[in-house]
Backbone as a chain_set.jsonl record, in Angstrom:
{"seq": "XXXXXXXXXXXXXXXXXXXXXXXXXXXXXXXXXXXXXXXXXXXXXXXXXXXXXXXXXXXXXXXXXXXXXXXXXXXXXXXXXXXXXXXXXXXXXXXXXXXXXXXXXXXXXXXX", "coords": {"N": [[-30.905, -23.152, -130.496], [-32.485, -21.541, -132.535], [-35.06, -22.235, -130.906], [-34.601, -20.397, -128.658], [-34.191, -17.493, -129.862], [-36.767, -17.712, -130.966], [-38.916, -17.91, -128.637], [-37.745, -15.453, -127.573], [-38.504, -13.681, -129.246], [-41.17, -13.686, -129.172], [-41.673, -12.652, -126.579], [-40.787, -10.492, -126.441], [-42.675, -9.148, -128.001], [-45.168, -9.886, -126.166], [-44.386, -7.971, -124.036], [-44.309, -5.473, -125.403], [-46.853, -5.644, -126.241], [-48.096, -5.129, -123.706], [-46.786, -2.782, -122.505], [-47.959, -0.612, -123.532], [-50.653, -0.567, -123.717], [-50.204, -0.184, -121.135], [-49.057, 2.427, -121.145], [-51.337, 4.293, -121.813], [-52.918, 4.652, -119.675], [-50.953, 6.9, -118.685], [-49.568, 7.235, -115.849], [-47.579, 8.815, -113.7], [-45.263, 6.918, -113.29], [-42.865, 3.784, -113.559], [-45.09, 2.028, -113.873], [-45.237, -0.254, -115.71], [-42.612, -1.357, -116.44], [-42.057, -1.903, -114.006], [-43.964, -4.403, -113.526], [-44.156, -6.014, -115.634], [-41.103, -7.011, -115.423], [-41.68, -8.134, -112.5], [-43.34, -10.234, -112.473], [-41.788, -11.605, -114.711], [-40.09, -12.287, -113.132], [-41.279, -13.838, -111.116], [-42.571, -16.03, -112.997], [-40.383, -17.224, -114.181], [-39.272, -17.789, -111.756], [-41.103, -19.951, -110.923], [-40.527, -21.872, -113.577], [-38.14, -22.87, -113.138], [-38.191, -24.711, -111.15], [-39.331, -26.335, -112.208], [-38.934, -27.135, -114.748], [-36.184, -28.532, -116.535], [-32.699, -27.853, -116.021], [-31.146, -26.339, -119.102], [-32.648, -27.797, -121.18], [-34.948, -27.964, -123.822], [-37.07, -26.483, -123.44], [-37.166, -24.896, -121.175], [-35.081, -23.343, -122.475], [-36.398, -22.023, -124.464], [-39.008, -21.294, -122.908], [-38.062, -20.15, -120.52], [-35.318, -18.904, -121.285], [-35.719, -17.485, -123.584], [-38.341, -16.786, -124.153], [-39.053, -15.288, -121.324], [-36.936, -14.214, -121.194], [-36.92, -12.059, -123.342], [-39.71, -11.089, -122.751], [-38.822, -9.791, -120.082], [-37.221, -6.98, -118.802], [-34.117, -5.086, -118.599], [-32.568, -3.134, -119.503], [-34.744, -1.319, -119.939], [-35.692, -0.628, -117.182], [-33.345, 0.827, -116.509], [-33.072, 2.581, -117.939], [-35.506, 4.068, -117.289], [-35.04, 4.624, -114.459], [-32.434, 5.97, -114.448], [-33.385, 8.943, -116.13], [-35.482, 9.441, -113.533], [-33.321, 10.049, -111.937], [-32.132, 12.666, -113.208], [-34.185, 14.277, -112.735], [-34.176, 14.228, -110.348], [-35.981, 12.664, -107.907], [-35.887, 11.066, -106.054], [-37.068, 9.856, -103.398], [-38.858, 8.433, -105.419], [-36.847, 6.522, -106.773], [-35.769, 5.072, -104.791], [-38.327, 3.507, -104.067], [-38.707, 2.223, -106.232], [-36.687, 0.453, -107.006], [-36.527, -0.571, -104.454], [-38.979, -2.024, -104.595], [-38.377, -3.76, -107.385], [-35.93, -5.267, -107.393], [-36.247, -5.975, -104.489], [-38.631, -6.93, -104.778], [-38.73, -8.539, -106.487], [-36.867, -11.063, -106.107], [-38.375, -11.993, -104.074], [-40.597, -12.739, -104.87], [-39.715, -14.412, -107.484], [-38.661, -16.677, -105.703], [-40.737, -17.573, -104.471], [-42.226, -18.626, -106.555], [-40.855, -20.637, -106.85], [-41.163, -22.082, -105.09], [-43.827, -23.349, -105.587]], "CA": [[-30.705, -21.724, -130.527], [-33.711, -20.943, -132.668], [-36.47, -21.702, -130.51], [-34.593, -19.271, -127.968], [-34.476, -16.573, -130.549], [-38.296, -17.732, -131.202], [-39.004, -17.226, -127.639], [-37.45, -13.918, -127.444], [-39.484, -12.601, -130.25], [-42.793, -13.593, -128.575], [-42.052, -12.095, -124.942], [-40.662, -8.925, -127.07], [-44.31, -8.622, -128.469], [-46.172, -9.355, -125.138], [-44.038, -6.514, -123.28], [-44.407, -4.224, -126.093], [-48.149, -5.235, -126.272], [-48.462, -5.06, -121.932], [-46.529, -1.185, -122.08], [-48.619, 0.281, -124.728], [-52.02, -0.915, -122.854], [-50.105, 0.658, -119.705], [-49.174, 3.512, -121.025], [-52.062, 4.542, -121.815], [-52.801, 5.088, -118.277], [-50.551, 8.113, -117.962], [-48.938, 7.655, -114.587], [-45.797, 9.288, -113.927], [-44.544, 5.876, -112.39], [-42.932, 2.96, -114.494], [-45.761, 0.461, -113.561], [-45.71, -0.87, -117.029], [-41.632, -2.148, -116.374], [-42.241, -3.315, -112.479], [-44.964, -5.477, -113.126], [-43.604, -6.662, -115.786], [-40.206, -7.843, -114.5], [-42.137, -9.003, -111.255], [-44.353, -11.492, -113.211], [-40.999, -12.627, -115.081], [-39.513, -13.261, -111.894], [-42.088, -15.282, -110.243], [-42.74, -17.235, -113.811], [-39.202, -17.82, -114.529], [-39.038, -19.238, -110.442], [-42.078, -21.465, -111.387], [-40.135, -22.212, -114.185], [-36.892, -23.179, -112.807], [-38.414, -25.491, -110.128], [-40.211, -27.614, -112.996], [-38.431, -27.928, -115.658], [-34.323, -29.04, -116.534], [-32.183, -26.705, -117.216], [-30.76, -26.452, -120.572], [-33.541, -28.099, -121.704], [-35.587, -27.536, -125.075], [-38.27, -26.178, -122.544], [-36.536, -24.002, -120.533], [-34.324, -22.533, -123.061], [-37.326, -21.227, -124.786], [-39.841, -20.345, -121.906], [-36.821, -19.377, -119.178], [-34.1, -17.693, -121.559], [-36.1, -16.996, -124.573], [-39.334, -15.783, -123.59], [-39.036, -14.098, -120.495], [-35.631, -12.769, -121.417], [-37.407, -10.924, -124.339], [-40.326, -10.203, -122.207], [-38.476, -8.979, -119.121], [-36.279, -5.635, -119.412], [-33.534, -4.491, -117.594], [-32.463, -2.206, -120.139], [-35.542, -0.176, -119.653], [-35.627, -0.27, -115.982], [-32.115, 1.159, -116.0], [-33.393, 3.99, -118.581], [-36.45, 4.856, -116.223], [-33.961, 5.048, -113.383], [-31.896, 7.592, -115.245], [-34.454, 9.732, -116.262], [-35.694, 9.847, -112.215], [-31.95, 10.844, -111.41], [-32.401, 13.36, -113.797], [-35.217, 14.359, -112.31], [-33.937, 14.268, -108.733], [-37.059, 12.008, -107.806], [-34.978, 10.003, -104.661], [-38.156, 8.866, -103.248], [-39.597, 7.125, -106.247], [-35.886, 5.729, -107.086], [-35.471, 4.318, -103.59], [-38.806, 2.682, -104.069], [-38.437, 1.466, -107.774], [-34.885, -0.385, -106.683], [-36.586, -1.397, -103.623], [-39.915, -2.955, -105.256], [-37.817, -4.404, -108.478], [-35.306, -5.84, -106.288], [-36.369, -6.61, -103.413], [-39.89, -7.871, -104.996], [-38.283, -9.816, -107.796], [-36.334, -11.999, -105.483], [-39.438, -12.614, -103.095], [-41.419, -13.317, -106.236], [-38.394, -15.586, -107.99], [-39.009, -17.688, -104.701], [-42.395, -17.589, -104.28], [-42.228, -19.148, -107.946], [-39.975, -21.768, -106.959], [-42.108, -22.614, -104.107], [-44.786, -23.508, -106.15]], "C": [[-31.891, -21.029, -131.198], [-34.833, -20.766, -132.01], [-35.825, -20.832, -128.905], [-34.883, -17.544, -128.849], [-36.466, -16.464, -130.728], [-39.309, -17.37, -130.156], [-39.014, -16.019, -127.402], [-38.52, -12.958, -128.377], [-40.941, -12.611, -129.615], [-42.38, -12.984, -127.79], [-41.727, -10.994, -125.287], [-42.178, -8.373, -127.633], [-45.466, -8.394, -127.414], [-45.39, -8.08, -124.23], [-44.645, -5.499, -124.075], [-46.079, -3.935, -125.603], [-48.866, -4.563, -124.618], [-48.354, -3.188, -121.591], [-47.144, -0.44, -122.841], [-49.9, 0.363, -124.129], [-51.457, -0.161, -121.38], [-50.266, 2.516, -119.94], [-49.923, 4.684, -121.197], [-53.182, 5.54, -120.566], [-52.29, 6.622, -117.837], [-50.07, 8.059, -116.944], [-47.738, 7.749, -114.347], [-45.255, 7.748, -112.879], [-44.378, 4.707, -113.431], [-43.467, 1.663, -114.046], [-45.67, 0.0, -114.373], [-43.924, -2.342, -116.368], [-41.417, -2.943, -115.333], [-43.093, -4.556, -112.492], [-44.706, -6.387, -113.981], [-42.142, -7.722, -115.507], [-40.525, -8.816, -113.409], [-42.851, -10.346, -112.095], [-43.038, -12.251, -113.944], [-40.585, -13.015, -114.498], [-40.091, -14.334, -111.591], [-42.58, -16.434, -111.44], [-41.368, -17.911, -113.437], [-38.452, -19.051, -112.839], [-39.829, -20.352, -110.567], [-41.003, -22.412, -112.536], [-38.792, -23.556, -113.667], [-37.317, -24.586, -112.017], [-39.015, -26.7, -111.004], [-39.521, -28.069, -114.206], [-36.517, -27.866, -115.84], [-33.712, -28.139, -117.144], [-31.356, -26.968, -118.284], [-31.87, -27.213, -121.169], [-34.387, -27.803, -122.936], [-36.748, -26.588, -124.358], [-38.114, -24.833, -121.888], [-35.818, -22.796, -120.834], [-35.274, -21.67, -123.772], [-38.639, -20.739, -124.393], [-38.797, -19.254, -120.729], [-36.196, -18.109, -120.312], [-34.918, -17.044, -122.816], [-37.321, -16.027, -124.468], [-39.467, -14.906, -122.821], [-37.777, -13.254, -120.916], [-35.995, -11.645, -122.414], [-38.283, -10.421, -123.565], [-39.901, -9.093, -120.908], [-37.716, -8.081, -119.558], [-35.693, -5.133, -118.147], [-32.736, -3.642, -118.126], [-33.154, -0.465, -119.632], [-35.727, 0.384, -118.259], [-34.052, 0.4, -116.14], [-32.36, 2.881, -116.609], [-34.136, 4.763, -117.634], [-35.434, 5.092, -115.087], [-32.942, 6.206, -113.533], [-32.764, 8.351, -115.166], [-35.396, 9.781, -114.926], [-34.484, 10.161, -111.387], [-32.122, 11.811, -111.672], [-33.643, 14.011, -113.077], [-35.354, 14.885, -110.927], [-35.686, 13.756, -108.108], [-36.568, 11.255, -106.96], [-36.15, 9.296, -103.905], [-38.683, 7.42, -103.901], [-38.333, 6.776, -106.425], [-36.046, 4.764, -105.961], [-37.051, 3.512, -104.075], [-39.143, 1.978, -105.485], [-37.447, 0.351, -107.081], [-35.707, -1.276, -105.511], [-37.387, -2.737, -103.979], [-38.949, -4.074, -106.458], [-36.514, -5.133, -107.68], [-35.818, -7.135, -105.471], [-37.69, -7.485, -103.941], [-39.338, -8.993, -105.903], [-37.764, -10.579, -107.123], [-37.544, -12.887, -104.644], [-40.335, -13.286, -104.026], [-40.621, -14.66, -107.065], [-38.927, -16.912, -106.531], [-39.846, -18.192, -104.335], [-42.454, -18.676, -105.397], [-41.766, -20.167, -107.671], [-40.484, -22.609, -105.57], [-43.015, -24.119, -104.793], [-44.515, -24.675, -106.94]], "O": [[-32.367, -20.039, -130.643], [-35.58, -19.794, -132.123], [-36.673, -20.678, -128.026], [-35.642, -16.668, -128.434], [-37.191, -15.474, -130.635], [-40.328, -16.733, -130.425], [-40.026, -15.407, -127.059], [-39.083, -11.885, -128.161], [-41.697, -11.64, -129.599], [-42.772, -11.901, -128.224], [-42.238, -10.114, -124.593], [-42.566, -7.206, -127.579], [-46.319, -7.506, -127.398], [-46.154, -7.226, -123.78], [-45.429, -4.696, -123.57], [-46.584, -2.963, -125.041], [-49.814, -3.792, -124.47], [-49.118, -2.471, -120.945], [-46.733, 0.719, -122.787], [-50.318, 1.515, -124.003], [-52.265, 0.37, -120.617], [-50.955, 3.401, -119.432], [-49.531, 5.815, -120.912], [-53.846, 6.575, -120.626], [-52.842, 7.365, -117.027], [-49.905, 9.242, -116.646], [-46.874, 6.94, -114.685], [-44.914, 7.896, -111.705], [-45.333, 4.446, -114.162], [-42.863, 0.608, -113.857], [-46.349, -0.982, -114.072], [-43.999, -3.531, -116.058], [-40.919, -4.069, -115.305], [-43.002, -5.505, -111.714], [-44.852, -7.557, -113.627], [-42.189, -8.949, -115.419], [-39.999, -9.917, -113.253], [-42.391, -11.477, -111.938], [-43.067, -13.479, -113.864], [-40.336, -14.207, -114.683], [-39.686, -15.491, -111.698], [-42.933, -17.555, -111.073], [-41.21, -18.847, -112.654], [-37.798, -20.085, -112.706], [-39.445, -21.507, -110.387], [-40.758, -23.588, -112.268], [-38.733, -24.766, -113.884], [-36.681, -25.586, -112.348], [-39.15, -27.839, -110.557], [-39.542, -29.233, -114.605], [-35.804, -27.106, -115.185], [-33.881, -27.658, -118.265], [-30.812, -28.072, -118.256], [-31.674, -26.914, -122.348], [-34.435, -26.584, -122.767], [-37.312, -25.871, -125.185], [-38.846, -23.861, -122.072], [-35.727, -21.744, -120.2], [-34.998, -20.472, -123.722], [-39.346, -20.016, -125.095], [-38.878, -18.084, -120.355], [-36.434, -16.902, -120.287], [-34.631, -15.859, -122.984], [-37.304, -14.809, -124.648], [-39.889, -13.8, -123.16], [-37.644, -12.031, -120.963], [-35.499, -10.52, -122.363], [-38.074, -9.226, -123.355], [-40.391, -7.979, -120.723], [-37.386, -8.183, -120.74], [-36.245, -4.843, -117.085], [-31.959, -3.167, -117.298], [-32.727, 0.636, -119.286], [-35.891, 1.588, -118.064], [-33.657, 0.074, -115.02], [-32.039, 3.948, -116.086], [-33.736, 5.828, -117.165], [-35.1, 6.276, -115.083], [-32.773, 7.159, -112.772], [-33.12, 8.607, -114.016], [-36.436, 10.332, -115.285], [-34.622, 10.513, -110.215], [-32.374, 12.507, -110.689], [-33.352, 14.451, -114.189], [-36.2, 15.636, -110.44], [-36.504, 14.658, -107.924], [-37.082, 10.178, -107.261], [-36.095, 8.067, -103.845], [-38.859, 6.26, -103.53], [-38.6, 5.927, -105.575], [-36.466, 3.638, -106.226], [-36.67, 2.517, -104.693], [-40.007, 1.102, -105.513], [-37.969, -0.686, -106.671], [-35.624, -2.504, -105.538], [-37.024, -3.908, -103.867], [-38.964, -5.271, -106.173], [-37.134, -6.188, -107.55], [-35.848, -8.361, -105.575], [-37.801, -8.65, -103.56], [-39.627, -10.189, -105.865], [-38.341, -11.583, -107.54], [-37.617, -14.115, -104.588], [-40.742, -14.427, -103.805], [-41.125, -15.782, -107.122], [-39.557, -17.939, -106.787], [-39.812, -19.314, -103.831], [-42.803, -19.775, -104.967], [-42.293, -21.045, -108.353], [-40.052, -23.713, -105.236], [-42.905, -25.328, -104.59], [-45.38, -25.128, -107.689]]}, "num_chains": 1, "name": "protein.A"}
């Protein structure tokens, strides 16, 4: 259980550090939370395909790390706040990309 907690705390530091370097940027679009999620997808499919689950390995690259680095919290916030917004375009293609890419990516990963 610790080195999931120990996990979590690192992939909580590279998101933070990944959206701070994004946001920087300025663009009204949450590239910072798609690209992240997408990249945890397609690790966490690499992941899955190589190593055992429950594993000492797994539990703290799969559930620990990416689960801190990925966010589905925040994607749910940005999604609000483009309701709010009435922004139906960019929703439909947020949901579609984070979605539909994370699965193609998850597989892609598990390809590999």
């Amino acid at each position: 259980m610790i080195n999931v907690g120990c996990g979590a705390a690192l992939g909580a530091v590279l998101r933070y550090l990944l959206t701070t370097l994004w946001k920087r940027q300025r663009i009204d679009w949450p590239l910072a939370t798609l690209v992240i999620n997408l990249s945890g997808a397609f690790v966490l499919g690499i992941l899955t395909s190589h190593l055992t689950p429950g594993s000492v390995a797994m539990t703290f690259w799969g559930v620990g790390v990416l689960g801190g680095y990925t966010t589905f919290s925040t994607f749910n916030t940005e999604l609000v706040a483009m309701i709010d917004e009435r922004r139906w375009a960019a929703i439909a293609a947020y949901l579609l990309l984070s979605y539909g890419g994370g699965l193609a990516l998850a597989w892609l990963g598990m390809q590999l």
